[in-house]
C-alpha positions in Angstrom: -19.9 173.7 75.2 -17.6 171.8 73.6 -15.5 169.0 75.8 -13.3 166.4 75.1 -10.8 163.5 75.4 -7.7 164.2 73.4 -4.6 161.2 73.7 -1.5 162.2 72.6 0.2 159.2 71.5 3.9 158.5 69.8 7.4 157.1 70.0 9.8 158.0 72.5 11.2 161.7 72.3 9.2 162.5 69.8 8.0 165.9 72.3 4.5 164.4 73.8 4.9 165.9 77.3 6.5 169.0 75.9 3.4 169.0 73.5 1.1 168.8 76.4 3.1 171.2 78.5 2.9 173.9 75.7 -0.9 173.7 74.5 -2.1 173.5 78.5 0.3 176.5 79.6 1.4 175.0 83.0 4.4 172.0 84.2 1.8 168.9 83.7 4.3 166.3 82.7 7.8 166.3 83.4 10.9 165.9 80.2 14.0 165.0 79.9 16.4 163.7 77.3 15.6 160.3 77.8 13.3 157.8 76.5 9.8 156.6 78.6 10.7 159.3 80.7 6.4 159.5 81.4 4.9 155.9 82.8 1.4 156.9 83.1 -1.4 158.3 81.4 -1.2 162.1 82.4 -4.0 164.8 81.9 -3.5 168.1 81.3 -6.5 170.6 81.5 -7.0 173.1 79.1 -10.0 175.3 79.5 -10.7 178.4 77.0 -13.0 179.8 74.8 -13.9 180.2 71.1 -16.3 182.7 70.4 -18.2 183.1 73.3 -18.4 179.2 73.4 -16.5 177.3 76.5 -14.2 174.8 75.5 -12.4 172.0 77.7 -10.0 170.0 76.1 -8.2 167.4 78.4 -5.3 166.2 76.6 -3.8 162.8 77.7 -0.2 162.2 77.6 1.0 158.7 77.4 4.2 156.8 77.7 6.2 156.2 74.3 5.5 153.3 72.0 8.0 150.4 72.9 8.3 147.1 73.0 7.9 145.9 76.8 10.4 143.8 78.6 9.5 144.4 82.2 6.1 144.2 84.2 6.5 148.0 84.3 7.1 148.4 81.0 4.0 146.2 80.3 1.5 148.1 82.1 3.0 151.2 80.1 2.0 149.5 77.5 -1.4 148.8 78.7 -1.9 152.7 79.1 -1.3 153.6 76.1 -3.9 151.5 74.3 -7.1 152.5 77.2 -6.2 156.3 76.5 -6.4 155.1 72.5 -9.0 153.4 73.4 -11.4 156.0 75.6 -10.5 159.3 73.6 -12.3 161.0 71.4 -9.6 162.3 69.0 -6.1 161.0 68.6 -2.6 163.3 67.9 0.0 161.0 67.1 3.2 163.2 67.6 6.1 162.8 65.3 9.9 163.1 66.0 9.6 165.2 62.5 14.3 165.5 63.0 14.6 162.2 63.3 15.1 160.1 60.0 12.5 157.3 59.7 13.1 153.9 58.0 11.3 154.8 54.9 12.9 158.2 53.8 15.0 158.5 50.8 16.7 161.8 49.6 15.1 164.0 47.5 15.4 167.2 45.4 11.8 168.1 46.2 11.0 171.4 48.3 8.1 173.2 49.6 7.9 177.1 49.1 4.8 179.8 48.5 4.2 181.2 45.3 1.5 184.1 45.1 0.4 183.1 48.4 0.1 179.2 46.8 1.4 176.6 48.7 3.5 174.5 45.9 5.6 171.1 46.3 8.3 170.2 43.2 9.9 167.2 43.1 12.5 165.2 41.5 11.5 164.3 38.0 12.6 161.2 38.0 11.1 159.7 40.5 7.6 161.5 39.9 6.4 163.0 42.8 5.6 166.7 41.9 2.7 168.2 43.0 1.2 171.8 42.9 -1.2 172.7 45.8 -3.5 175.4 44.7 -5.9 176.6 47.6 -7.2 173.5 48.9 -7.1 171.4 46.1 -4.3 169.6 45.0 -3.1 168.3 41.5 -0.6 166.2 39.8 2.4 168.4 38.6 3.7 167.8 34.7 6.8 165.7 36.3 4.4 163.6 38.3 1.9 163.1 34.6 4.8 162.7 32.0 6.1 159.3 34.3 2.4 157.9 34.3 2.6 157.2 37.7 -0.1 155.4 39.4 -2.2 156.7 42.6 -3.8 155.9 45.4 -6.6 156.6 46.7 -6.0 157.9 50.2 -6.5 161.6 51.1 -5.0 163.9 53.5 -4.9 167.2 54.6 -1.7 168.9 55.2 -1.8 172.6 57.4 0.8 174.9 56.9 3.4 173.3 55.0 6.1 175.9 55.4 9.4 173.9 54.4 11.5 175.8 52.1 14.0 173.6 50.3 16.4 171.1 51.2 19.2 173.6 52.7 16.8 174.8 55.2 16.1 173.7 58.8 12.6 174.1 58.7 12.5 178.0 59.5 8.6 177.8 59.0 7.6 182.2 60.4 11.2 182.9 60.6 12.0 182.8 56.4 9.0 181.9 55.2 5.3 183.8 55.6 2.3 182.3 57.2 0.3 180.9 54.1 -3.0 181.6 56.6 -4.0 178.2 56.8 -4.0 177.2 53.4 -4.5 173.6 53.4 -3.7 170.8 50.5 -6.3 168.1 50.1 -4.2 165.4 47.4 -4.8 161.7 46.8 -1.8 160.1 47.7 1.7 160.0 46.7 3.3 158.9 43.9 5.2 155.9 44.4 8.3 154.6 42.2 7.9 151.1 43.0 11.3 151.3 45.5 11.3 148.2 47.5 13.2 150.8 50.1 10.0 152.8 50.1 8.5 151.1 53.2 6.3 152.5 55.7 7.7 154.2 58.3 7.1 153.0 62.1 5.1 156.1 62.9 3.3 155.4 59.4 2.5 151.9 60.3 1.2 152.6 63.8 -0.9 155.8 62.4 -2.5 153.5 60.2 -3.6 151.2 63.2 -5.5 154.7 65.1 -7.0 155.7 62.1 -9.1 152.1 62.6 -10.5 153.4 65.7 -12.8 155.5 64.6 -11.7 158.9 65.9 -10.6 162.2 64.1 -7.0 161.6 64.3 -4.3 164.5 63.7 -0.3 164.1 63.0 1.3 166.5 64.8 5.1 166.4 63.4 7.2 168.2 65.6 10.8 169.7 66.1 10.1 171.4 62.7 12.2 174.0 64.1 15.2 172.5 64.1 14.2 169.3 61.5 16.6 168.9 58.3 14.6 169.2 54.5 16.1 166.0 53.4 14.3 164.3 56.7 11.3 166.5 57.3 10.1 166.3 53.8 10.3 162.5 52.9 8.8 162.2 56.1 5.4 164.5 55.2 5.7 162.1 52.2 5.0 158.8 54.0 2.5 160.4 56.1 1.0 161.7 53.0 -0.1 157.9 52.1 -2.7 157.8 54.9 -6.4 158.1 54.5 -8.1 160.7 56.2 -5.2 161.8 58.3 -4.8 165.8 59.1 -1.0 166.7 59.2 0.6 169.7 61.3 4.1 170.6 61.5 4.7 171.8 65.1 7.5 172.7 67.4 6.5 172.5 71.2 9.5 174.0 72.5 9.5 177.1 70.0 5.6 176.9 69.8 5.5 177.5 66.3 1.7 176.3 64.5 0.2 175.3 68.4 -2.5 177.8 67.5 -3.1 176.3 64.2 -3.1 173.0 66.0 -5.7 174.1 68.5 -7.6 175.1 66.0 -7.7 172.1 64.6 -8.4 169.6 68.0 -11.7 172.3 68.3 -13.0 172.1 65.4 -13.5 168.0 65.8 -14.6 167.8 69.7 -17.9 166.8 70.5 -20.7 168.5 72.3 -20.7 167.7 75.8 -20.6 169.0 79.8 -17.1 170.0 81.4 -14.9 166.7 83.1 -13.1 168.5 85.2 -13.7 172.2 87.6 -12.0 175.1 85.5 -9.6 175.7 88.0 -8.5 172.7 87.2 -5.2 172.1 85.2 -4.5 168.0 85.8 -6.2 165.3 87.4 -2.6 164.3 89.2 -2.8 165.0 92.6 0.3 167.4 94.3 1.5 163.8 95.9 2.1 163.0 92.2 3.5 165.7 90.8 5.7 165.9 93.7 7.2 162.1 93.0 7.6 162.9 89.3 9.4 166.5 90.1 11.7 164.4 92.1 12.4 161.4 89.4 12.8 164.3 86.7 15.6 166.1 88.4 17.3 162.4 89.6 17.1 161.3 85.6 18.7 165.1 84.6 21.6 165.4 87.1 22.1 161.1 86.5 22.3 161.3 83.0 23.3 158.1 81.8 24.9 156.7 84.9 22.0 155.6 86.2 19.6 153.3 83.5 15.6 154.0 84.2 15.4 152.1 87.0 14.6 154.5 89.2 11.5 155.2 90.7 10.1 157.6 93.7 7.7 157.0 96.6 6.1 159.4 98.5 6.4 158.4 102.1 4.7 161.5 103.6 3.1 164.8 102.8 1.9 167.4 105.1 1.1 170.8 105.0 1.8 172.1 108.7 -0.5 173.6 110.7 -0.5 177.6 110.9 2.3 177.5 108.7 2.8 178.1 104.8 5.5 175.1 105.2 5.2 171.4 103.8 6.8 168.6 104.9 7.7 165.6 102.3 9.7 162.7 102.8 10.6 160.8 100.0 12.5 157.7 99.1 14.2 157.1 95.5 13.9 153.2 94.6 16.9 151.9 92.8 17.5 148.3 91.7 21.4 148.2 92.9 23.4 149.1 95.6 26.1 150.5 93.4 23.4 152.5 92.1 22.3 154.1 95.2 26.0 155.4 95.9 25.8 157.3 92.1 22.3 158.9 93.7 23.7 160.1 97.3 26.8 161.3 95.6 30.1 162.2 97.4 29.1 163.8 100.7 25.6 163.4 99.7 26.6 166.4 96.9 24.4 164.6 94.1 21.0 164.0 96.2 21.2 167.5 97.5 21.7 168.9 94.3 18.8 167.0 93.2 16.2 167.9 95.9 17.4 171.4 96.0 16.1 171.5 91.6 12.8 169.7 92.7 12.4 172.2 95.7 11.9 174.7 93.4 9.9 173.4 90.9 7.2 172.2 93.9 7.1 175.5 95.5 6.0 177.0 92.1 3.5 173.9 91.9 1.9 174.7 95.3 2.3 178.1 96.4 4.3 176.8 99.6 7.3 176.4 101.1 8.9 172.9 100.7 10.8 171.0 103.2 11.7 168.1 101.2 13.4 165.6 102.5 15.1 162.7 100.2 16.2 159.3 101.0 17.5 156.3 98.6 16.2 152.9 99.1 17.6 149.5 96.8 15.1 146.9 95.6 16.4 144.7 93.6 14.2 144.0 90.6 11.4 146.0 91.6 10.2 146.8 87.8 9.1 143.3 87.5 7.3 143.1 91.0 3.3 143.7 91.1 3.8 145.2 94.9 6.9 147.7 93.6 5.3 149.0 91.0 2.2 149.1 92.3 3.6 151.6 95.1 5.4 153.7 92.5 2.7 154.2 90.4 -0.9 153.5 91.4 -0.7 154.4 95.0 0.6 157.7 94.4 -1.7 158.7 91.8 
C-alpha cells in the first residue's frame, strides 16, 4: 500500500484547516476568520483507494507562519518546523486572493485554445508564453525583448484563469483542460527592482531544501481577482521543481486533481493509523478546540487570541448515552472574562449551546457541557499554562 506523511504548511488564513477538513471529509481542525486560529500540529486521516491499491494519507495541519512573540507562539513555531521536518511531502497552501508583495499588474491572461492551455502577456514587459500539452515555450512577445531565463522548472495543473475581469471561475466559465499540465523554465523577468519574491515565494524556496516532493496548493481561486491570482502563479513560477495547483477548499474545486497529485509521490509503506481512524486527537481535544472555535466566532474581535480551554472533566455516564464535560475558558483579564459570560451569562450560553452541537455530531452522544471562565493573567508566556492548554489535553 501506499502510506504517508503529508504537512500542510502556510501563512495565516491562507485555508490550511479548511484544506484538511475538505480532502479528509470529516470536522478535524476547527476555522474561523482569524489568524493562528490552529496551535498544534493536527492529523487528519484519510484512508482510500486507487485501483485496487490501499492508500493512507495522514495530512498534518499546522499553525500559520508568524513571527513569535509569546512562549505560546514559540512552541507554534516549533511545530511547524518537526511536521516540515518528519513528512514525507510538503503542500505549502497559498492565500491565492490575497495580493503578495511582489505582484505587479498585468495584461496577461490564461484561457484554452483547442483544448491548449495558453498564457499571453504584456509585450512590454515580456512574459508571454504558449503552453502546448506539456511542454512549454517562449511566445514571440517574450523572444522579440531577448529576455533572459532561468533555469528553474515547474509544473503548473490546471491553469484555468481566464483574463483579468474574471474571479477565477475555473469549471464554472471555463472547461476542465483534463489535466493538462505546463512544464516552462522560468519566468521572464524585466529587471523591476519591485519584482521581489513574495513571502510565500521565499519560504517555498526554504521546503524545497528539504528534500521532499513539495506541492503549492493556491487556494480561494474561487473567489481570487486576475490581477492578484495571476502575478502570483508568476512568482511561484520562479521555483525549481515545485508542482502548482489552484484550489478552493471551501467550493472544492481541483481537490481531486490535488489528490491525485499527493498519490502519485507517497512512498511504499504499512498503514499509521486503524482505518477507522480519521485523527490522532483524542474526543478530550476535539472537545476543547470545539469550544475555543465557537468562543473566537461569537467574540469576534472583542476578545484578542488569548483565550484558551481546559478540559476539567470528561465522562461518559454509565448506562446512559449522556456525557458529562466541564470546561473552563482561560482568559488573560478580568475585563475579559465579563465580554465571555455576557449579560446574564447570554454570550457563554450561546457559545456552549454552538459547541453542544458540534460534539454530539463528533461522538454520537448526548452532551452535557458545562462552561466556566477562569482569568490568568499572562498565561501564554507561562511553561505550566500552556502546557495545560495544550499538551495535556492532547
Amino acid at each position: 500500500m501506499k502510506t504517508g506523511i503529508v504537512a500542510i504548511i502556510g501563512r495565516p488564513n491562507a485555508g490550511k484547516s479548511s484544506l484538511v477538513n475538505a480532502l479528509v471529509g470529516e470536522k478535524v481542525s476547527i476555522v474561523s476568520p482569524k489568524p493562528q486560529t490552529t496551535r498544534e500540529r493536527i492529523s487528519g486521516i484519510l484512508n482510500t483507494e486507487r485501483n485496487g491499491e490501499r492508500i493512507q494519507i495522514v495530512l498534518t495541519d499546522t499553525p500559520g507562519i508568524f513571527k513569535p512573540r509569546s512562549l505560546l507562539d514559540s512552541g507554534m513555531s516549533g511545530s511547524i518546523r518537526n511536521a516540515a521536518a518528519g513528512a514525507d511531502m510538503i503542500v505549502y497552501v497559498i492565500d491565492g486572493a490575497k495580493r503578495g508583495n511582489s505582484q505587479r499588474k498585468d495584461s496577461g491572461q490564461w484561457s484554452v485554445v483547442s483544448g491548449q492551455l495558453k498564457g499571453t502577456g504584456n509585450r512590454e514587459q515580456g512574459t508571454g508564453i504558449e503552453c502546448h500539452s506539456s511542454v512549454c515555450e517562449e511566445s514571440p512577445a517574450a523572444q522579440d525583448k531577448g529576455q533572459v531565463h532561468d533555469n528553474s522548472q515547474f509544473t503548473m495543473h490546471n491553469v484555468q484563469l481566464k483574463d483579468k475581469t474574471d474571479t477565477c471561475p475555473l469549471e464554472e466559465k471555463i472547461p476542465s483542460i483534463g489535466g493538462v499540465s505546463a512544464e516552462r523554465t522560468g519566468w521572464p523577468s524585466d529587471g523591476n527592482k519591485t519584482d521581489v519574491p513574495s513571502k510565500d515565494a521565499s519560504d517555498l524556496a526554504k521546503y524545497l531544501k528539504y528534500g521532499v516532493p513539495v506541492i503549492a496548493a493556491v487556494n480561494k481561486c474561487d473567489i481570487a481577482a486576475y490581477e492578484i491570482m495571476y502575478p502570483r502563479l508568476a512568482d511561484l513560477s520562479k521555483l525549481r521543481d515545485l508542482e502548482i495547483m489552484p484550489v478552493s477548499a471551501l467550493k472544492k474545486i481541483n481537490l481531486d486533481k490535488l489528490l491525485d497529485l499527493i498519490i502519485a509521490k507517497l512512498p511504499e509503506g504499512e498503514a499509521l493509523y486503524d482505518t477507522d481512524d480519521y485523527t490522532d486527537k483524542s474526543l478530550k481535544f476535539m472537545t476543547a478546540e470545539a469550544v475555543r472555535e465557537k468562543a473566537l466566532y461569537y467574540l469576534n474581535d472583542e476578545i484578542p487570541h488569548g483565550i484558551g480551554v481546559e478540559i476539567q472533566s470528561y465522562a461518559d455516564r454509565p448506562n446512559s448515552e449522556i456525557t458529562d464535560v466541564h470546561a473552563d475558558i482561560v482568559c488573560e483579564k478580568d475585563g475579559h472574562k465579563q465580554i465571555i459570560i455576557g449579560k446574564g451569562g447570554d454570550m457563554i450560553k450561546r457559545i456552549g449551546a454552538a459547541a453542544r452541537l458540534d460534539l454530539e455530531k463528533i461522538s454520537g452522544r448526548k452532551i452535557n457541557l458545562q462552561l466556566f471562565v477562569k482569568v490568568r493573567e499572562g498565561w501564554r508566556d507561562s511553561a505550566a499554562h500552556v502546557k495545560n492548554l495544550t499538551e495535556d489535553r492532547k
